[in-house]
C-alpha positions in Angstrom: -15.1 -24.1 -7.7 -17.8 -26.8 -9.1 -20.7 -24.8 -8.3 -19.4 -21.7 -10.1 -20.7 -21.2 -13.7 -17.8 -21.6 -16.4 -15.9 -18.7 -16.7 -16.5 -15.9 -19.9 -14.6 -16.6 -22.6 -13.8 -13.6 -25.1 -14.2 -14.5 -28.7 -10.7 -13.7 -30.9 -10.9 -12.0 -33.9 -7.9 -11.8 -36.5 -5.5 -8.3 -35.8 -1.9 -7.9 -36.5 0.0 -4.9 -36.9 3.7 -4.1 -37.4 6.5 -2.5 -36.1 10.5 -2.2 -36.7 10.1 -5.7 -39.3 7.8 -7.3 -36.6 4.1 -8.4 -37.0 2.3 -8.9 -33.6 -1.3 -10.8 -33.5 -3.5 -9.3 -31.2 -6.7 -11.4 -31.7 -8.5 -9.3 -28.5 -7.9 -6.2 -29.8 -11.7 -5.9 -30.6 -12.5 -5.2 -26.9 -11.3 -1.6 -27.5 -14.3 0.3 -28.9 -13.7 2.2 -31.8 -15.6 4.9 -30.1 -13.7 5.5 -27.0 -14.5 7.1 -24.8 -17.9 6.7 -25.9 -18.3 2.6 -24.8 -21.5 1.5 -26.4 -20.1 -1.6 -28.8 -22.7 -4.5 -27.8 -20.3 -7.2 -27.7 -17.8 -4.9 -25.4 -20.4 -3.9 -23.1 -21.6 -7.8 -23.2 -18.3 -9.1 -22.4 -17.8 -7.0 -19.6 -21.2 -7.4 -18.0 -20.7 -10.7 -18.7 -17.1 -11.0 -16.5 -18.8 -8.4 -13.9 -21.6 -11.4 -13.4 -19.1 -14.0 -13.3 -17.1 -11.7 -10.4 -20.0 -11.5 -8.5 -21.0 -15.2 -8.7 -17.4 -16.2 -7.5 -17.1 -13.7 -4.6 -20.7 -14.9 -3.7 -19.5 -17.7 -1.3 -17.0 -15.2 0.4 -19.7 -12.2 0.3 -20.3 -12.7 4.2 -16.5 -12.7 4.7 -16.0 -9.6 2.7 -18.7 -7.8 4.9 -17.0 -8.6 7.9 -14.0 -7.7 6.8 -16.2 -4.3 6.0 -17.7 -3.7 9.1 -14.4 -4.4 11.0 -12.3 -1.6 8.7 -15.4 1.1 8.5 -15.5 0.3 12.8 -11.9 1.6 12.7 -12.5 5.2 11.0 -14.3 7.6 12.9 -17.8 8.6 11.1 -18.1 11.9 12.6 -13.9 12.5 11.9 -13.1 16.1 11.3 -9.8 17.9 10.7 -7.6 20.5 12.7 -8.9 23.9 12.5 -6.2 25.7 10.5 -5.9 29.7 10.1 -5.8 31.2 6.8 -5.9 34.8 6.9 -8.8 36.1 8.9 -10.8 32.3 8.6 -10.4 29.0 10.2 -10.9 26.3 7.7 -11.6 22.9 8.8 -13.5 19.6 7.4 -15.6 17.0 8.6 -18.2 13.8 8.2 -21.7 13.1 9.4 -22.2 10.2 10.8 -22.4 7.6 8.1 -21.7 10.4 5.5 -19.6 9.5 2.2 -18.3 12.3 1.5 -16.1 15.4 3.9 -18.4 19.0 4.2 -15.9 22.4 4.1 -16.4 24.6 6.9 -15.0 28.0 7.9 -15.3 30.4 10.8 -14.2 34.0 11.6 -10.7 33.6 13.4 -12.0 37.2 15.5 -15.4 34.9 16.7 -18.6 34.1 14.9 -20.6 31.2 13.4 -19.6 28.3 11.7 -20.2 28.6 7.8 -21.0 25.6 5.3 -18.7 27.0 2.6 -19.3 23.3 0.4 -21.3 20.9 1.2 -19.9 17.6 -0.6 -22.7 14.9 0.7 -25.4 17.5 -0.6 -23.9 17.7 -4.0 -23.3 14.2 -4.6 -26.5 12.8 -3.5 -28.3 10.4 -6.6 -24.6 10.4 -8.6 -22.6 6.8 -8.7 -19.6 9.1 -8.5 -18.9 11.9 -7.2 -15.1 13.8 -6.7 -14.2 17.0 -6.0 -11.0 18.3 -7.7 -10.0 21.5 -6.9 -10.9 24.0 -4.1 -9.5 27.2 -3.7 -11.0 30.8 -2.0 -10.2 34.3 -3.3 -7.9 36.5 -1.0 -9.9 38.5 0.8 -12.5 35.5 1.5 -15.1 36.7 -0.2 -15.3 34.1 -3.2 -14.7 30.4 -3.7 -13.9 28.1 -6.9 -14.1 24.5 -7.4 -14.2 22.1 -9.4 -16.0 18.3 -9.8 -15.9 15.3 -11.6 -19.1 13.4 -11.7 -18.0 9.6 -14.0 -14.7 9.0 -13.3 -13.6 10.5 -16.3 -11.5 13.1 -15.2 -12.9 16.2 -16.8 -14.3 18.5 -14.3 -16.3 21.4 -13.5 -15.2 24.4 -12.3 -18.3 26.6 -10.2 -18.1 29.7 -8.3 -19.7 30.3 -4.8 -20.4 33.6 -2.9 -19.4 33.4 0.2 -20.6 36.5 1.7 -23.9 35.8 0.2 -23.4 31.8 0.7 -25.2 31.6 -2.9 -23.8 29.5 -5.8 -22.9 32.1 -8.9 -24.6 30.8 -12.0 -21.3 30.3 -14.3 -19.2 27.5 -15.0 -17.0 26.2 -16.9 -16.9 22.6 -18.7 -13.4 20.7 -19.6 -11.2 22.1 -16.6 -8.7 19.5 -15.1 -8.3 18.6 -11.3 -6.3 20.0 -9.1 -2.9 19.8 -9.5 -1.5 16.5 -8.6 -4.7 15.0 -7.5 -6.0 11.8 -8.8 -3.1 10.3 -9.7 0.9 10.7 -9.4 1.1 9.9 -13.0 1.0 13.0 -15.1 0.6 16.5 -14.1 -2.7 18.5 -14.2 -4.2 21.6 -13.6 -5.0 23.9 -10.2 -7.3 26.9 -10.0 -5.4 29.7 -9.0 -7.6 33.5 -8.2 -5.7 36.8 -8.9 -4.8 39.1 -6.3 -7.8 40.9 -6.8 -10.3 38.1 -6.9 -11.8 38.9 -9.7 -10.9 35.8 -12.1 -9.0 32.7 -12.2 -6.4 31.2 -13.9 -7.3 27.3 -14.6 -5.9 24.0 -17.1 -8.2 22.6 -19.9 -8.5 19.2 -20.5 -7.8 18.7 -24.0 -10.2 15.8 -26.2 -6.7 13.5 -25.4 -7.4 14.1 -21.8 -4.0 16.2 -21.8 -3.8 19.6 -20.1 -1.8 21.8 -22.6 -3.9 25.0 -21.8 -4.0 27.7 -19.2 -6.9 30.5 -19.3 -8.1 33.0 -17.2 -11.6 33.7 -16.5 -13.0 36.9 -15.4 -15.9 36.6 -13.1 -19.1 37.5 -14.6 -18.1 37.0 -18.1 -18.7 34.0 -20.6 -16.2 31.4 -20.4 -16.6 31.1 -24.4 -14.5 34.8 -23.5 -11.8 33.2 -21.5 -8.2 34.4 -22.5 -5.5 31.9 -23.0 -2.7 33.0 -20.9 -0.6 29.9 -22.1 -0.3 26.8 -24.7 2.2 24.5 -24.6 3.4 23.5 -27.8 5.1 20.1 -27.2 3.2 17.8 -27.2 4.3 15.5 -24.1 4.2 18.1 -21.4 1.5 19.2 -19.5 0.9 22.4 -17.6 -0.4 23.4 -14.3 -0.6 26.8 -12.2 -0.2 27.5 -8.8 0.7 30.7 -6.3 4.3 31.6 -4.6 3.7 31.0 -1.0 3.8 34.7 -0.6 0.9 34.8 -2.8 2.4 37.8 -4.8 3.3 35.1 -8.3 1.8 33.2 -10.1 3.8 29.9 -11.2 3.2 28.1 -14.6 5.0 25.2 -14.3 5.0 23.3 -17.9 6.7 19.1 -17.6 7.1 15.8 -18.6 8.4 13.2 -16.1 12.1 14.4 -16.8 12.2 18.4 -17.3 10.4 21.4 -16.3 10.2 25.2 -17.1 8.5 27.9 -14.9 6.9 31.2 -16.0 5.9 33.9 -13.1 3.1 35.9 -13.7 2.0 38.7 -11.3 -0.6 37.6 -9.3 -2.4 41.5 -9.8 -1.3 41.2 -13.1 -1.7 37.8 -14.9 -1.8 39.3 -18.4 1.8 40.6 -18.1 4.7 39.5 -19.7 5.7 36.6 -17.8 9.3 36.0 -16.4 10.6 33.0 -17.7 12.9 31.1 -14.7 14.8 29.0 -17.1 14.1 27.7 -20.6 13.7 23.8 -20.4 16.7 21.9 -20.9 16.0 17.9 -21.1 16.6 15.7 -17.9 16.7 19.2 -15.9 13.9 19.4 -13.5 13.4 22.4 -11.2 10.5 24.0 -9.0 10.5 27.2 -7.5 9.5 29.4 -4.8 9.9 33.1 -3.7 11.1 35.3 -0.4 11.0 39.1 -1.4 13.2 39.2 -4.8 14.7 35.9 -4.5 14.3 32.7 -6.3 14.7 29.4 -4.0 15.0 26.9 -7.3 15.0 23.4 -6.1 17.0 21.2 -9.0 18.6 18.2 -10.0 20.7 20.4 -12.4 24.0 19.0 -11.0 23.2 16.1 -9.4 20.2 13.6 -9.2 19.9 14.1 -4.9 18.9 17.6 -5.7 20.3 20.9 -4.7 19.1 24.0 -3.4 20.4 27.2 -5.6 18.7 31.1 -5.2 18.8 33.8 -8.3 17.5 37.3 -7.9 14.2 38.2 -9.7 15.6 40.3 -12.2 18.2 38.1 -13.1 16.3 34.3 -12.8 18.5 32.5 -15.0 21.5 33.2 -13.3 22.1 30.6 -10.5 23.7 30.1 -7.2 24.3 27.2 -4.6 22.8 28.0 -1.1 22.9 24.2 -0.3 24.9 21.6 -2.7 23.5 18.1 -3.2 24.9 15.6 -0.9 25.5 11.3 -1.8 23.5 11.0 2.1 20.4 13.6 1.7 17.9 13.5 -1.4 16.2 16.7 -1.2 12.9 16.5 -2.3 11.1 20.0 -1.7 12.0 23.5 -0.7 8.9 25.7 1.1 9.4 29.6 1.9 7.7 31.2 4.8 8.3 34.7 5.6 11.0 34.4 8.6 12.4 31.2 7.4 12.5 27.7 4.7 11.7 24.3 5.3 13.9 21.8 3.1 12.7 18.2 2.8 14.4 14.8 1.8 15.2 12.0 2.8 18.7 10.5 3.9 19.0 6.7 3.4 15.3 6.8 2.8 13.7 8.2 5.6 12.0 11.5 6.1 13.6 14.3 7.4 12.6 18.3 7.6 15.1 21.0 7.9 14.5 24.3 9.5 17.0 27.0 7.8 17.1 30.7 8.6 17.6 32.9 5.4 20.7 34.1 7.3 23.4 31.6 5.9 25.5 31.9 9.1 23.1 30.3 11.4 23.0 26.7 11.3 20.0 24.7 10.2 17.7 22.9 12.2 16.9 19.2 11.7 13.5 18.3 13.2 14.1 14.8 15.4 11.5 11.9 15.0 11.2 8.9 17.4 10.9 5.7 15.3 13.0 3.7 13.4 10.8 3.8 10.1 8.5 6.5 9.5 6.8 9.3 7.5 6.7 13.0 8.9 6.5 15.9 6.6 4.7 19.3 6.3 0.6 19.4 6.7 -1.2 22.3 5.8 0.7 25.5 6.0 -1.3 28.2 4.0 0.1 31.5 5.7 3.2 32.9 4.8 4.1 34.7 8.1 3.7 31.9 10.7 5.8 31.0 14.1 4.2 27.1 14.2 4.4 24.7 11.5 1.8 22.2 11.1 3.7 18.4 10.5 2.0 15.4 9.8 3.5 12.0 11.3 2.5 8.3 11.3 4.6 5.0 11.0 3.7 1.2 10.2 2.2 1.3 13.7 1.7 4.6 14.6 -1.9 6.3 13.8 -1.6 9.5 11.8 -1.0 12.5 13.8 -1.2 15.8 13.3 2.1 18.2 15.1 2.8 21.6 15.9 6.2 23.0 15.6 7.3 26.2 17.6 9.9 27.5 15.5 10.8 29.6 18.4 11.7 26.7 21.2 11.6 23.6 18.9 9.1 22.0 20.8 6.6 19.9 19.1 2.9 19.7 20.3 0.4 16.6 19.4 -2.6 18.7 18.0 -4.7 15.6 17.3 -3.7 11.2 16.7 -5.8 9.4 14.4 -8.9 7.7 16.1 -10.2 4.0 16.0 -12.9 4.0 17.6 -12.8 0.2 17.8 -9.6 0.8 19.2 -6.1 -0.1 19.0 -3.1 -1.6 20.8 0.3 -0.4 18.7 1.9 -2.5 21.4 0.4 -5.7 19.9 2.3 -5.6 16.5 6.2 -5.0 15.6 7.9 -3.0 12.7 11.4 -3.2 10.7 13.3 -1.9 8.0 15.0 -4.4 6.1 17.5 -4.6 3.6 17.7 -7.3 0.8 19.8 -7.9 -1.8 18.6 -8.2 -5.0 20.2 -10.3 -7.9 22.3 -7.4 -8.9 23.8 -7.6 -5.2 21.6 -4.0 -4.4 20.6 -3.6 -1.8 16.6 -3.2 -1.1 14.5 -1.3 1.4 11.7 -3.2 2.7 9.5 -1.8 5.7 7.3 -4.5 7.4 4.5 -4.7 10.1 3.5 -8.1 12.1 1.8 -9.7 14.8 4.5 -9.9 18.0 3.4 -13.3 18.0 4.5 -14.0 13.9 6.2 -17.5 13.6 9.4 -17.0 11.8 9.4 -20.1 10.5 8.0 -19.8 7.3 4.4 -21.0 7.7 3.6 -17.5 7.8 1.2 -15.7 5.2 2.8 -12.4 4.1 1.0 -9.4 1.8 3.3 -7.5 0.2 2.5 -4.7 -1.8 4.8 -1.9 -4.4 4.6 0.6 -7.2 7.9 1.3 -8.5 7.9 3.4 -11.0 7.4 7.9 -11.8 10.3 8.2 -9.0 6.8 7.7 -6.8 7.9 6.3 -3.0 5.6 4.1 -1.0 5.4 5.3 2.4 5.6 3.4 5.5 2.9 5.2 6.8 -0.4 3.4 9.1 -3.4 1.6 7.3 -6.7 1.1 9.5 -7.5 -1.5 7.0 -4.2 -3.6 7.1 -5.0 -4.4 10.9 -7.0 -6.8 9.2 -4.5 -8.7 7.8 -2.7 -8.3 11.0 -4.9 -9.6 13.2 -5.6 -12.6 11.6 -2.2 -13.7 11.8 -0.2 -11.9 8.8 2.4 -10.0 7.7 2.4 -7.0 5.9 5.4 -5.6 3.9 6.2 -2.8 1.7 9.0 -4.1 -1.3 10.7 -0.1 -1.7 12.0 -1.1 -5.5 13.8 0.8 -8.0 11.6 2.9 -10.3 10.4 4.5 -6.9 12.6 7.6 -5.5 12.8 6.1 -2.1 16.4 6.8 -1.9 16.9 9.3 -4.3 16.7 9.9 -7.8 19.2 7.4 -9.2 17.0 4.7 -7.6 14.4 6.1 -10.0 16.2 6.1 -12.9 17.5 2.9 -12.5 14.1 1.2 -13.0 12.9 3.4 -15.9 13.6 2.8 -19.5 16.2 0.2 -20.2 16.8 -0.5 -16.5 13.0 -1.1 -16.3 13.7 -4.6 -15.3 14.8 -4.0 -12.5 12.0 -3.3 -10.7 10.6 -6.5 -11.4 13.3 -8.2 -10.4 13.7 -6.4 -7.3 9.9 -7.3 -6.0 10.6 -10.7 -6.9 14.1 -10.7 -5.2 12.8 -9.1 -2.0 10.1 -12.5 -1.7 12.4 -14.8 -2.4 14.3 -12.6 0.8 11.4 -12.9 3.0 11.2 -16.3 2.3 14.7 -16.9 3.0 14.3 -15.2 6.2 11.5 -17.1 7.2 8.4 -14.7 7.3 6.4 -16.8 4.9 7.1 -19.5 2.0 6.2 -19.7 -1.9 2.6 -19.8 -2.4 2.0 -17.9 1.2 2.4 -14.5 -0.5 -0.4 -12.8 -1.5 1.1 -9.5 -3.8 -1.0 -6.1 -4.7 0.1 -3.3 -7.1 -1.9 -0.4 -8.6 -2.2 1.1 -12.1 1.9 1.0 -12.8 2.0 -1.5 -9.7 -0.4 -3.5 -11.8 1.7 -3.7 -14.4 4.6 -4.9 -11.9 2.3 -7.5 -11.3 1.8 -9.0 -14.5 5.4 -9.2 -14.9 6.3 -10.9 -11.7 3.3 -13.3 -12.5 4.9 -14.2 -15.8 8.2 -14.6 -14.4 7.7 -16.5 -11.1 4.4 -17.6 -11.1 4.8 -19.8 -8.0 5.6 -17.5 -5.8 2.2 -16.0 -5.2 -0.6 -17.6 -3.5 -3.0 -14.6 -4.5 -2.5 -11.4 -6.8 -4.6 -7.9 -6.9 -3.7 -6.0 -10.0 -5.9 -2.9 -10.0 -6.5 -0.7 -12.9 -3.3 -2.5 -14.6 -1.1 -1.1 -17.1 -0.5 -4.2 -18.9 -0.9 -3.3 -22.7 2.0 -1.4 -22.5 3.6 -2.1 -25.9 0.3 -1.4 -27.7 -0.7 1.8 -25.8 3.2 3.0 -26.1 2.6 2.3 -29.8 -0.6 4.6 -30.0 0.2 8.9 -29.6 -3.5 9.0 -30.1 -4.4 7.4 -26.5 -4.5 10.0 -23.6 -1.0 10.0 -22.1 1.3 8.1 -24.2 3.4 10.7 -25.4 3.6 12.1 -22.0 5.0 9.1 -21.1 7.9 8.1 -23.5 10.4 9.8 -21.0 9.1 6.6 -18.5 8.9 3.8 -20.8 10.6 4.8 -23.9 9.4 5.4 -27.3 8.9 1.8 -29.4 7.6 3.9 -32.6 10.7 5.5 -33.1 13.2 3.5 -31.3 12.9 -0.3 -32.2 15.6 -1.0 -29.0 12.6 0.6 -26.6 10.2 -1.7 -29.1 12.3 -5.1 -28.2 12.4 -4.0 -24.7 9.1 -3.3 -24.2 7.8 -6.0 -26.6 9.9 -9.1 -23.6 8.5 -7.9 -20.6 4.5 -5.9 -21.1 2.6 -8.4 -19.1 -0.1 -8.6 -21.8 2.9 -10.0 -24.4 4.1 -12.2 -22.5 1.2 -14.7 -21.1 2.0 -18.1 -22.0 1.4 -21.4 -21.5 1.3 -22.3 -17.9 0.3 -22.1 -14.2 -0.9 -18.9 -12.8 -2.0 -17.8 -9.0 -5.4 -16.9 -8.7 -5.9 -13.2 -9.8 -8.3 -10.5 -9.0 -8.1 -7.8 -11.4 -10.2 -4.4 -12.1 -10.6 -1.7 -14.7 -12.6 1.3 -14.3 -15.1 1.9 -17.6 -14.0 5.7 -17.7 -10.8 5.5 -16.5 -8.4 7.8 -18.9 -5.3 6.5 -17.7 -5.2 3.0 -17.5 -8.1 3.0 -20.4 -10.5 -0.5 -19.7 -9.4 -2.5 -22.5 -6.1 -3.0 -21.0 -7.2 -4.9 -17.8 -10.0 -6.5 -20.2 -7.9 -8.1 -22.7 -5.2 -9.3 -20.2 -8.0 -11.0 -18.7 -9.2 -12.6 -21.9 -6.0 -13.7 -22.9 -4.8 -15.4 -19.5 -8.2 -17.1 -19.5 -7.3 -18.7 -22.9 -3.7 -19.1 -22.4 -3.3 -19.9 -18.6 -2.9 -24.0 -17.8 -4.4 -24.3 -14.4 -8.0 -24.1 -13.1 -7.3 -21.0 -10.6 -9.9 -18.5 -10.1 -9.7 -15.4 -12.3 -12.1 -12.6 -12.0 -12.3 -9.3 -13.9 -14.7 -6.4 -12.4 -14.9 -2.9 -14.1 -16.3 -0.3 -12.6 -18.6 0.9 -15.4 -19.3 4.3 -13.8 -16.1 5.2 -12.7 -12.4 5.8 -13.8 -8.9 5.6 -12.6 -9.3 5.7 -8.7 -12.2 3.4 -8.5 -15.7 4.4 -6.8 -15.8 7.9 -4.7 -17.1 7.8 -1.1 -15.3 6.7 1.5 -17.1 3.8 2.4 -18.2 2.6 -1.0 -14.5 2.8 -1.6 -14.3 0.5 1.5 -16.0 -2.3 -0.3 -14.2 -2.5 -3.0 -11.5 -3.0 -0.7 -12.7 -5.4 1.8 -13.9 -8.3 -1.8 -9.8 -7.3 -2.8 -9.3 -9.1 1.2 -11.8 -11.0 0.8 -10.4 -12.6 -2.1 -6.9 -13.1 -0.6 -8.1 -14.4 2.7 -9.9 -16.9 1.0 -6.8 -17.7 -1.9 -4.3 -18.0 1.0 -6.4 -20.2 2.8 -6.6 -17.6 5.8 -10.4 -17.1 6.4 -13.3 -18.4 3.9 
C-alpha cells in the first residue's frame, strides 16, 4: 500500500440536530447537497471525484486481475443468447443479443408463419447514453400497438413511447415522469406497470411523484396530449404506493395500492377503465392480499389469518365476503396464486424450498405437486401469458445447475427440457458439491444456509469462503446458479448463501422476526451462521470475504461494527447505512414508505433508540476494520449517494487500522449500478478483484 497516494479525507463541518431529548453531531452531513437531486455543490462533486481517483489508483495494481476475472465470466455467457419463443395470442415473442451487444433486441413473429419482426431494438436506442434501461414493455390486445418505457440516468423516472407495430413506426407522443414497471428495479417499494385497455386505445400508467413516490394512476388516450391524461386514481396516504396490472384473463384491470404490510385492490373493467371500480377489500393494517380472477370468482391470496398465507375465493358481486378454498398450513408458505382457464397454479415453499401446485377448480380432485430432483433448488413459473394453455412454462436452476427452461403437460405430467443455460466455455456440474445447512443462531434458531464448493474443498478450515445475504422486505435469496461465482469456485472457494431472518425464506414470521424491534436479528443471524462455518471447518476468521446489497449493505455495516474480525474482505453496494438520519427525514424519497420496515424514530422515540444502536453509520468507532469496497450510485433514489459517501468519510476518520477503503460512485447512474450486461460485468469482476486480492487468493 506504500505506493498508493494517501487516501481523501472529507473535511467536517459543525451539524447537530435533535430528537426525543437527544442531540446527534453529524459533522459530514455537508456531503448531502442542498439541491438534491440536482448534485452540482463544488466541494460534493470534488470529494467524490476525488474518492473515485483514489478507487482507481488502488484497484490499479489488481486492474489485470480484474480483466481476467472479466474475460473468464463474459466467456461463460453466451453473446448471441436468445430466449424461448413463447405464444401470446396470434405472435411468438422471443429476445436476443448480437454478438458483443449490451443490451437484448424484442422480436416477434406470426404463430400462423411469416417474418421475423424487430418490435424494439434496445442496442439501437441506447447507443451514445452512459445508461440505458428499459422499464416497462407491454403490447395492446390485438397486436397492433406497443408501449414502453425508459430510463436514461439511473434515476428512475422513465419514459413511456408508443410504437406501431403494423406500421413498425415510432408514434410521436410520450409521456415524461412515468415509473418502471411494476416490481422492476428494485424489491424495495412498489412501482408502476403500463397496462392497455381492452380496446387498445389508451393506457393506464404510475407517475413518479417529485419524492420519487408513485401515488398516481392515469390513463392516456392515444393520440391525445398527455397534459389531457385523466387521473383514474390518487392515493391519499402518504406511505403507499400504487401500481396496475391485468387479471390473467385480461377482462380487469387491478389497482393494487401498499406499503410493506397491507394492501387494497380496486378492479376496473378492462373495456371500461373509467367505471366505478370494485373495491376487493378496504385496507386493514398488517392484512396483505393479491388477487386474481376465473369467470366471477375472486382467488384472494392473504395472510388474513395466518402469516403462511391462505388461499380464500369470493364471488364478484360480493368481493368482501370471503371463503377458504385452501387454509394456511405451519409446513407450506404459500407465496402466489396464478389462474389459467382449466386450472391454478399455487406457489410456496415448505421448509424453504420451492414447490408448485397444480389444482383443478373442481375441489374434489386432488392437487398436483410438481416433483423436482435436487436437494436445494429454485423452480417456479416462467412466462405464461395465455390464459387457455395445456403446457406450463417453469423455470429451474440450483447452486450447480444452469438455468433451464421446462415444459409442463398438464395433461400427462411430464416435464420437457425446452432449453439449459449455455457456457460456452463450458462447465462440469460434476466438479463442485452443494448443501443445505442448518445453523443455530444465538437464540438457538435454527438457520438455512445453501452452499456450493469445489469436491476437492479442505474441511479444515484453511478454506476461503464468500458468503453473501439480504435479509430484510420478506425478500428470499435464492439458491439459484451464478456463471460468475464459478470464479470463486475454481480458484479454490466456497460460496454460501446466509438465508437470515428479515428474508421470507421460510415463511412470513421469519420476516417479521427481523423487521422492526426484532431487526437485530438479522445481524446476528449472518454473523452466527460464520461463526457456524467456521466451527464446521469450511474457512476461519479473516478467510471470509461477505457481500450485501442496498439493505444487504446495510447488514454489512452492522456485522462490521459488531465483529470486525471476522471478515477478511467486505462489498457493501449501494448501502443503506444512514438509516437513523434518512428514517428521520419524510422529505427523502421513500422514507415514509418505509416506517412499516424500520419503524418510525420521529414519532416513536423506542424506534429512535433502536435505530439510533445499530445504523452502521452511528455506530463507527474506534477500531480495526476489514478492508471495504463500497459504492453509491450519483442518481440513485433509493439508497441516495450521501449515505455510502459519509459512511466512507467517517470510517476513514474513525477506523484504527491501515486497511484499504475505497468508495466509487457511479456518477451517471442510480440504484442498480451501470446498464449493459457486460459493463455491468466490470463492475463486478473489480468487486472480485478486490476480494481475491484482500483474501490473499489471486493478486
Amino acid at each position: 500500500m506504500t505506493d498508493l497516494p494517501k487516501p481523501p479525507k472529507a473535511a467536517t463541518r459543525p451539524h447537530s440536530f435533535s430528537a426525543h431529548g437527544v442531540t446527534l453531531d453529524d459533522p459530514w452531513a455537508w456531503l448531502r447537497d442542498p439541491g438534491y437531486p440536482d448534485v452540482t455543490d463544488k466541494d460534493v462533486l470534488a470529494y467524490l471525484e476525488e474518492e473515485n481517483a483514489y478507487f482507481e489508483a488502488v484497484i490499479a495494481p489488481i486492474k489485470p486481475l480484474s480483466e481476467r476475472l472479466f474475460e473468464e465470466m463474459r466467456g461463460r455467457i453466451k453473446e448471441d443468447e436468445s430466449t424461448v419463443p413463447q405464444k401470446d395470442g396470434d405472435w411468438l415473442y422471443w429476445t436476443d443479443y448480437e454478438t458483443g451487444g449490451e443490451y437484448p433486441r424484442l422480436w416477434r413473429k406470426p404463430v400462423a408463419g411469416g417474418d421475423d419482426q424487430l418490435i424494439l431494438d434496445e442496442p439501437a436506442l441506447a447507443a451514445g447514453k452512459e445508461y440505458f434501461r428499459v422499464g416497462a414493455v407491454t403490447t395492446s390486445e390485438d397486436g397492433t400497438l406497443m408501449a414502453w418505457s425508459s430510463d436514461d440516468d439511473g434515476s428512475e423516472r422513465y419514459t413511456i413511447r408508443f410504437k406501431d407495430l403494423g406500421g413498425g413506426e415510432t408514434i410521436g407522443e410520450k409521456i415524461e415522469g412515468a415509473a418502471g414497471k411494476w416490481g422492476d428495479v428494485s424489491i424495495e417499494g412498489t412501482i408502476g406497470n403500463i397496462v392497455f385497455t381492452a380496446k387498445g386505445d389508451a393506457i393506464l400508467y404510475g407517475v413518479t411523484d417529485e419524492n420519487w413516490r408513485t401515488r398516481t394512476i392515469k390513463l392516456h388516450r392515444l393520440g391525445t396530449s398527455p397534459a389531457d391524461d385523466v387521473t383514474v386514481y390518487f392515493e391519499e396516504e402518504l406511505g403507499f404506493s400504487v401500481g396496475v396490472e391485468l387479471s390473467s384473463d385480461r377482462k380487469w384491470i387491478l389497482l393494487t395500492t401498499s406499503d410493506h404490510e397491507t394492501s387494497e385492490i380496486r378492479l376496473y373493467p378492462a373495456d371500461n377503465p373509467l367505471a366505478e371500480p370494485i373495491m376487493v377489500s378496504p385496507r386493514k393494517q398488517g392484512r396483505e392480499y393479491d388477487v386474481d380472477l376465473h369467470g366471477d370468482t375472486l382467488f384472494i391470496h392473504t395472510n388474513d389469518t395466518d402469516p403462511q398465507f391462505r388461499l380464500a375465493t369470493a364471488r364478484l358481486d360480493n368481493p368482501g365476503e370471503w371463503a377458504e378454498r385452501i387454509g394456511a398450513s405451519p409446513h407450506f408458505y404459500m407465496t402466489g396464486v396464478a389462474c389459467f382457464a382449466d386450472f391454478f397454479i399455487v406457489e410456496g415453499r415448505e421448509d424453504g424450498l420451492d414447490q408448485v401446485e397444480l389444482h383443478r377448480y373442481d375441489p374434489a380432485v386432488a392437487p398436483v405437486r410438481l416433483k423436482f430432483p435436487e436437494a436445494s433448488y429454485v423452480a417456479g413459473l416462467g412466462d405464461n401469458p395465455e390464459y387457455a394453455v395445456d403446457k406450463l412454462r417453469l423455470s429451474y436452476e440450483s447452486m450447480v445447475t444452469p438455468g433451464t427452461v421446462q415444459e409442463y403437460d398438464v395433461a400427462t405430467g411430464a416435464i420437457t427440457t425446452l432449453k439449459v443455460q449455455e457456457i460456452p466455455s463450458g462447465y462440469d456440474g460434476a466438479k463442485y458439491r452443494t448443501e443445505r445447512l442448518k445453523i443455530a443462531a444465538r437464540d438457538g434458531t435454527e438457520v438455512p444456509v445453501s452452499i456450493v464448493y469445489p469436491k476437492d474443498f479442505p474441511r479444515d478450515g484453511s478454506g476461503k469462503l464468500y458468503l453473501y445475504a439480504y435479509g430484510a422486505y420478506g425478500y428470499a435469496i435464492p439458491p439459484g446458479f451464478s456463471t460468475s461465482r464459478m470464479s470463486f469456485l475454481d480458484r479454490g472457494m466456497a460460496f454460501a448463501i446466509a438465508h437470515i431472518r428479515g428474508g421470507d425464506d421460510l415463511g412470513q414470521t421469519w420476516y417479521h422476526d427481523g423487521k422492526l424491534e426484532k431487526r437485530t436479528n438479522t445481524f446476528n443471524d449472518f454473523v452466527d451462521v460464520a461463526k457456524g462455518l467456521v466451527a464446521r471447518g469450511f474457512t476461519h476468521r479473516g478467510g471470509i470475504a461477505i457481500a450485501g446489497r442496498s439493505a444487504g449493505g446495510e447488514l454489512m455495516g452492522a456485522v462490521i461494527n459488531s465483529d470486525p474480525d471476522l471478515w477478511g474482505a467486505v462489498v457493501a453496494d449501494v448501502p443503506f447505512v444512514d438509516v437513523l438520519n434518512t428514517m428521520l427525514d419524510e422529505s427523502l424519497p421513500l422514507t415514509p414508505g418505509e416506517w412499516p420496515e424500520w419503524g418510525n424514530p420521529i414519532e416513536d422515540p423506542r424506534a429512535f433508540e433502536l435505530i439510533r444502536s445499530y445504523s452502521p453509520y452511528d455506530n463507527v468507532r474506534a477500531q480495526d476494520y476489514p478492508p471495504l469496497f463500497i459504492s453509491g450510485g450519483l442518481n440513485d433514489p433509493r439508497v441516495t449517494y450521501w449515505e455510502p459517501a459519509k459512511w466512507a468519510a467517517k470510517l476513514r476518520a474513525t477506523k484504527t487500522d491501515q486497511n484499504v477503503l475505497v468508495l466509487k460512485t457511479n456518477m451517471g447512474a442510480g440504484h442498480g449500478g451501470k446498464s449493459g450486461r457486460w459493463e455491468s460485468l466490470k463492475e463486478s469482476a473489480d468487486e472480485m478483484a478486490f476480494v481475491l486480492w484482500q483474501l490473499g487468493v489471486e493478486r
